[in-house]
C-alpha atoms as one frame of an Amber mdcrd trajectory, in Angstrom:
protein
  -1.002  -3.321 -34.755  -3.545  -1.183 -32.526  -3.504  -4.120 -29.739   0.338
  -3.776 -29.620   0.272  -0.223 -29.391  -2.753  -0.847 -26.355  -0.506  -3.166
 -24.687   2.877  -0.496 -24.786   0.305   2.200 -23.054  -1.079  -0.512 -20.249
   2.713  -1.202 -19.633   3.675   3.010 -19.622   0.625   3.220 -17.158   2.332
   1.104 -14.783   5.139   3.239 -14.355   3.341   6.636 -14.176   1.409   8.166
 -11.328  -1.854   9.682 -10.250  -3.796  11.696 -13.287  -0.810  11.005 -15.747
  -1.406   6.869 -15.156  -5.135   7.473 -15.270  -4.464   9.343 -19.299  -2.140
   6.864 -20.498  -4.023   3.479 -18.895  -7.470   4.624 -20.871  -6.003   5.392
 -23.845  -4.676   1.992 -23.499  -8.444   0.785 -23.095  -9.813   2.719 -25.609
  -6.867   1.527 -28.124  -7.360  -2.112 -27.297 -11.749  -1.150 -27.771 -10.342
   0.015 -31.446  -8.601  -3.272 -32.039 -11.167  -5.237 -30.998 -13.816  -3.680
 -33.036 -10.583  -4.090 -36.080 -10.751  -8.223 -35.069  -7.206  -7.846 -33.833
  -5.832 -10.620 -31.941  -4.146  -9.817 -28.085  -6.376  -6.750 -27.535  -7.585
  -7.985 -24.240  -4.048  -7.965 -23.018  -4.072  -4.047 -23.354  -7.164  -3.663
 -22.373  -6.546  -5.862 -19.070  -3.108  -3.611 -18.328  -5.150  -0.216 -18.554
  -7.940  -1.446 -16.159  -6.053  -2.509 -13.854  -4.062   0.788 -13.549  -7.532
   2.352 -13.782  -8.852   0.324 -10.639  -5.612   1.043  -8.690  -5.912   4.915
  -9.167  -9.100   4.827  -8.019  -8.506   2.778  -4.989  -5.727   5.014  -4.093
  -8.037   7.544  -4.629 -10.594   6.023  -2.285  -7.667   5.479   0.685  -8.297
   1.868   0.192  -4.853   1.573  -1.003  -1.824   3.568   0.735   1.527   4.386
   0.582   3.984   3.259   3.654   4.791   6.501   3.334   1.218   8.174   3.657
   0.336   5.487   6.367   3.441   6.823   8.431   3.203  10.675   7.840  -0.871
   9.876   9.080   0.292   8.420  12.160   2.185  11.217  12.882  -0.696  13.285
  12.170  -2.644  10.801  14.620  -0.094  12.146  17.312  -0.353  15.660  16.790
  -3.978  16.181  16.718  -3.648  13.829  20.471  -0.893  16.568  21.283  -2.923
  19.707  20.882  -5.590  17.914  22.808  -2.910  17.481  25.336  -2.102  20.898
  25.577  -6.016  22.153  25.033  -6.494  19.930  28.552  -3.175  21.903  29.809
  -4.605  25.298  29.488  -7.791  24.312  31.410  -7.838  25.773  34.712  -7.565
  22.718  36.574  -6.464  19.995  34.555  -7.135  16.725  35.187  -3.480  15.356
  35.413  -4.377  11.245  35.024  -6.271  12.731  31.656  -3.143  14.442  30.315
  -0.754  11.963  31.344  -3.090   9.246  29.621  -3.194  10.984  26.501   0.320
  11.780  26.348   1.004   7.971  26.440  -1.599   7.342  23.616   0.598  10.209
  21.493   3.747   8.575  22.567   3.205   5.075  21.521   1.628   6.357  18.186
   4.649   8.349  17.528   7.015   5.563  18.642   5.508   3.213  15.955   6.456
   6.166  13.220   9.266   4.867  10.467  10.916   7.546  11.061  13.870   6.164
   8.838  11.393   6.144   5.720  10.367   9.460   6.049  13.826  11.121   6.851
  14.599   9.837   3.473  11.988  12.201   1.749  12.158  15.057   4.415  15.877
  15.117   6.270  16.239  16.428   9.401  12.496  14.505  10.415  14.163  12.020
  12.298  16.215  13.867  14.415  13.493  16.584  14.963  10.898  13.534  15.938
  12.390  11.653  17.467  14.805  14.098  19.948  12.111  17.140  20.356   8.747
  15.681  20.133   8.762  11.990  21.295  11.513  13.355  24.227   9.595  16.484
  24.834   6.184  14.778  25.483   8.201  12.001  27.495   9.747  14.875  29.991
   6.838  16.436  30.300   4.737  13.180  31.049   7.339  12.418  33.625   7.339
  16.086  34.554   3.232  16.161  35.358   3.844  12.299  36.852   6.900  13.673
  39.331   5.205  17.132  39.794   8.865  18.175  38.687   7.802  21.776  37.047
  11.559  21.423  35.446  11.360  18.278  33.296   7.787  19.931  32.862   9.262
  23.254  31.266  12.363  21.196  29.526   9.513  18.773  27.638   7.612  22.013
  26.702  10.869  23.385  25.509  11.087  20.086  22.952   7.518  20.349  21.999
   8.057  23.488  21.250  11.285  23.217  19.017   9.383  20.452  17.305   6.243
  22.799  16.708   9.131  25.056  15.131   9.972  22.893  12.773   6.651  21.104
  12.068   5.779  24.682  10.967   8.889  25.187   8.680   8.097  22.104   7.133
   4.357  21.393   7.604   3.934  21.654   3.344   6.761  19.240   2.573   5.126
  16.871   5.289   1.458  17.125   3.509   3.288  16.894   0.101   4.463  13.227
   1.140   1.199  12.790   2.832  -0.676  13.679  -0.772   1.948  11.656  -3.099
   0.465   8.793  -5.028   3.310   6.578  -6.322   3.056   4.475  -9.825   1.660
   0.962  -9.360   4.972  -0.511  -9.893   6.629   1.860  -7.337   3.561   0.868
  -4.540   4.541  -2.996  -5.479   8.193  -2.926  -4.639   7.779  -0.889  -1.343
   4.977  -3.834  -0.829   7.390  -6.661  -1.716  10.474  -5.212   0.529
């Protein structure tokens, strides 16, 4: 009875996320422990189930295993923290143009390799913002610094800064997605797809 009962918690566990998983997958442990000590047959099984939701909360925990999702709202991440460097070699008093425009192509192909499809789908209106103010404002003002063309300089500034806008309006939904730690069985589809 008890290893049935440890192998219905090690199958909940799968389904569940983060601290919730973590409860339910050693109860399932300590359950199967009671069965075994009982001389139950099939205790292992929920035993097995509960460690291995225990091992994959920790490794989540650890970074060793992300999300799609976290992996793509870090790369953006990856390109803002290269965009305030941009713009903290910008307010220099003679900037070193080669510099910026180098770093603005490092932010640029980081951003262009963002799914911005997957995370629209948890935060709308991130596509459109990405993609049309920050990738195109960084692109016009590359091209701006490149040309010496102080318009498509003030026109990318104008994108950067509608995207800053937003990123600011929506800066806790973005670390929200960033933070999220899906079920193991959730983590396996989006593997499998």
């Amino acid at each position: 009875m008890l290893s049935i009962v440890s192998v219905i918690f090690g199958v909940v566990s799968f389904f569940l996320n983060d601290l919730s998983a973590v409860g339910v997958a050693f109860l399932a442990v300590m359950v199967a422990f009671l069965a075994s000590r009982c001389n139950e047959r099939y205790f292992v099984f929920g035993m097995l189930l509960g460690a291995i939701v225990l091992n994959f909360v920790c490794l989540q925990h650890m970074d060793i295993l992300k999300s799609e999702t976290k992996t793509q709202v870090e790369n953006v991440y990856r390109s803002l923290r290269l965009s305030n460097q941009v713009f903290g070699m910008m307010k220099d008093g003679n900037p070193d143009e080669i510099n910026i425009i180098s770093v603005i192509d490092q932010l640029l192909q980081i951003a262009r390799e963002v799914d911005t499809e997957l995370l629209d789908s948890s935060l709308l209106g991130f596509k459109q913002h990405f993609e049309s103010d920050y990738i195109e404002g960084y692109a016009l003002l590359k091209q701006g610094i490149a040309d010496s063309d102080i318009g498509k300089k003030l026109k990318g500034s104008i994108h950067a800064d509608l995207w800053a806008q937003w990123n600011i309006d929506n800066k806790d939904e973005l670390e929200k997605l960033r933070q999220s730690k899906p079920s193991l069985i959730s983590f396996a589809l989006s593997k499998i797809k």
